[in-house]
C-alpha positions as CSV (number, residue, x, y, z in Angstrom):
1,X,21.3,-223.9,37.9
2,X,20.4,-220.8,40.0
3,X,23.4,-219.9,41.9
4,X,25.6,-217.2,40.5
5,X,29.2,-218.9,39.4
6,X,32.4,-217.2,39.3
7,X,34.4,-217.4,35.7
8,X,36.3,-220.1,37.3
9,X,33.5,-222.5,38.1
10,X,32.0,-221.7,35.1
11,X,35.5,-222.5,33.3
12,X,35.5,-226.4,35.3
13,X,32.4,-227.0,34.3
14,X,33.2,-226.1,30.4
15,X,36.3,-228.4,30.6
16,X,34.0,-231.2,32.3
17,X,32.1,-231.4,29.6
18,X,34.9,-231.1,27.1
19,X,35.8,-234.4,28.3
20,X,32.4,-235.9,27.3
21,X,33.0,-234.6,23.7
22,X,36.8,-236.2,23.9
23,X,35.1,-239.5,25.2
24,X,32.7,-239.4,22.5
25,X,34.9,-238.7,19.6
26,X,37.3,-241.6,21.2
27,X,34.4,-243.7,21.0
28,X,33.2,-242.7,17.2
29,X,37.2,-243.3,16.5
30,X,37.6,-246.6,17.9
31,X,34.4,-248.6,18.4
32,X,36.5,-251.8,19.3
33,X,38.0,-250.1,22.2
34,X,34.5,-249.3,24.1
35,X,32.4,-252.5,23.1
36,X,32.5,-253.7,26.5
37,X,30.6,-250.2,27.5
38,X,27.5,-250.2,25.4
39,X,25.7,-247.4,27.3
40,X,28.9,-245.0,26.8
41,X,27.3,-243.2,24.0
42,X,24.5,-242.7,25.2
43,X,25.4,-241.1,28.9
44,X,27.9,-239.3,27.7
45,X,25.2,-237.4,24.6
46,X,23.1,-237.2,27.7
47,X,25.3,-235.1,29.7
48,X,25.9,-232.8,27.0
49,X,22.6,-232.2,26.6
50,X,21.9,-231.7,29.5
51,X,25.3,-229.3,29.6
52,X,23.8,-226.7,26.9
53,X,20.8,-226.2,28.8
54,X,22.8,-224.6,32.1
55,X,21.3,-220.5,32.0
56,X,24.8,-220.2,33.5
57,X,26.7,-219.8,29.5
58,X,27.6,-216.4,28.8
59,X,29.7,-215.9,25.2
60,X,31.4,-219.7,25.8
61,X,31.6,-222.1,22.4
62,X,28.6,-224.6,22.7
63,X,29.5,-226.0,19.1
64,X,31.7,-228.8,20.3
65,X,29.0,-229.8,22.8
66,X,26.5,-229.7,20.0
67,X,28.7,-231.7,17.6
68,X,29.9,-234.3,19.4
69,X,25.9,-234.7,20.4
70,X,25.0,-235.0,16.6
71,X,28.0,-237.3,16.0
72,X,27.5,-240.2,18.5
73,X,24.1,-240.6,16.6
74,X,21.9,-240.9,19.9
């Protein structure tokens, strides 16, 4: 991403991703719940990787982003 983001766009983009990580440690918590989405994993590990490649980070926590990448095993 190229375009220079304010602190606030920069702030909704963190949280969008935060709900990727919270989606993902749902998922590790309660398999049962997401059987019918077999792709959720996958997408959502996508994202995040994705996510931690933006040249747009300046001193924000990446560690949940990497964890919850690590965790859902994909």
């Amino acid at each position: 991403m190229s375009e220079e983001l304010t602190s606030e766009q920069i702030a909704q983009h963190y949280s969008a991703a935060m709900d990727s990580v919270n989606l993902i440690n749902a998922v590790i918590a309660s398999p049962d719940d997401y059987a019918d989405d077999e792709t959720i994993l996958n997408r959502n590990a996508d994202h995040l990787r994705l996510v931690v490649e933006w040249d747009f980070w300046t001193t924000e926590d990446m560690t949940p982003f990497t964890d919850a990448i690590t965790a859902s095993g994909v």
